[in-house]
N, C-alpha and C positions, 0 to 999 in steps of 0.2 A: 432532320433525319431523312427527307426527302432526298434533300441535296446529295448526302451521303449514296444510296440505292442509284442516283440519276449519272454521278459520278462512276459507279459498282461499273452499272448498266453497258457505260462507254469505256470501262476497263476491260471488260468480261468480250464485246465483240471483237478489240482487239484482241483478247488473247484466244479467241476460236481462231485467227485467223495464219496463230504460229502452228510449224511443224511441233509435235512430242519428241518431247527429251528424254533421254536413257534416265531410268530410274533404278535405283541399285537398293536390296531392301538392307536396312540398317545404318542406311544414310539419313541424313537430316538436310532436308531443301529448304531454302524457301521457297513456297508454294501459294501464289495466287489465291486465295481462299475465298475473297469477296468481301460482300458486307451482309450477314445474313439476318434473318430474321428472329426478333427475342431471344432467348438465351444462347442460340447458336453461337460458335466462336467464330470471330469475324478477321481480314486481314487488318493491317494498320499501315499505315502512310500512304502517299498518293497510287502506291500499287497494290493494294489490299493483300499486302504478303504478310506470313506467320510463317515460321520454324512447321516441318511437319515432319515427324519417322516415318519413314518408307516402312508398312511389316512385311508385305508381300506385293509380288506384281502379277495383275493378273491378265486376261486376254483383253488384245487389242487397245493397246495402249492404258491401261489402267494401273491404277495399283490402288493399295487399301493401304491405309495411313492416318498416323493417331497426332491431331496439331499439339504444338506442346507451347508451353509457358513459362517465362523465367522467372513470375511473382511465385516466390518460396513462402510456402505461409506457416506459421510455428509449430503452428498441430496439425497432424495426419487427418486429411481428407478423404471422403469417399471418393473411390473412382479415379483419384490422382496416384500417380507414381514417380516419386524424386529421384532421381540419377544425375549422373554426372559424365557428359558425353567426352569422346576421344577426339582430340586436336590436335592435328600435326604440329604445332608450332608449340606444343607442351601440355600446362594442364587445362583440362577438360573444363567446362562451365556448366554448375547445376544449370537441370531441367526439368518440369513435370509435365509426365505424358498426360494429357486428359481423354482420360483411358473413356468416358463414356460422349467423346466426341467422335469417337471414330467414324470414319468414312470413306467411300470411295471417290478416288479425284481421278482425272484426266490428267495425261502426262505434259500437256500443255500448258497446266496452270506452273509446272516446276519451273523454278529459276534455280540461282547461284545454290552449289553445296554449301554447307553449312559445316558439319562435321558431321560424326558417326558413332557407333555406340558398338560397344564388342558383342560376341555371339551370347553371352549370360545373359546380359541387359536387356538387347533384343528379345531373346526366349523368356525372360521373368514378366517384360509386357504383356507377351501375347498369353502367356499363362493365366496373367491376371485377370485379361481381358474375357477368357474361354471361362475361367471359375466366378469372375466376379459381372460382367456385362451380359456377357451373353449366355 
């Protein structure tokens, strides 16, 4: 686990060291996340990236954004929300928002778009997130 954090560590200065990328809310990046601590959600492969929904962007390069995950599990979770996002290239790929990982990121951690989720989908998150998280 060491390894992993020592590895985060030498990821995380490079990526203080990119300009912020445009962030568009209802997009899906992947997004730098890291390796974090205990239950936090963490990135995966050598660039510590995860899927994340842009909900909003906020001052100075930030935005708030919910990481999401494509282990679909049989029965309804707390705090998860299943959809199924928008792809140019046709049909969409379930996903679950993990609605009580929400956070704020730096526009530096985004990389490649991913795809995007229509204006309902968006709005049914952050509703759920305003009634049920916070």
């Amino acid at each position: 686990m060491d390894k992993l954090f020592d590895e985060w560590n030498k990821q995380k200065k490079n990526t203080n060291k990119l300009a912020p990328h445009k962030v568009i809310p209802g997009y899906i990046y992947w997004v730098c996340v890291g390796y974090n601590v205990g239950c936090e959600v963490y990135g995966k492969s050598t660039s510590f990236t995860r899927p994340v929904l842009v909900l909003r962007v906020l001052a100075n390069k930030l935005f708030l954004g919910v990481p999401l995950s494509s282990k679909i599990h049989k029965k309804e979770m707390p705090y998860h929300h299943l959809f199924r996002d928008s792809r140019e290239e046709g049909i969409g790929v379930e996903q679950v928002a993990l609605l009580h990982q929400i956070r704020i990121f730096d526009a530096r951690r985004r990389r490649n778009k991913v795809s995007r989720v229509d204006r309902q989908t968006l709005e049914t998150i952050r509703e759920k997130i305003r009634n049920e998280v916070i």
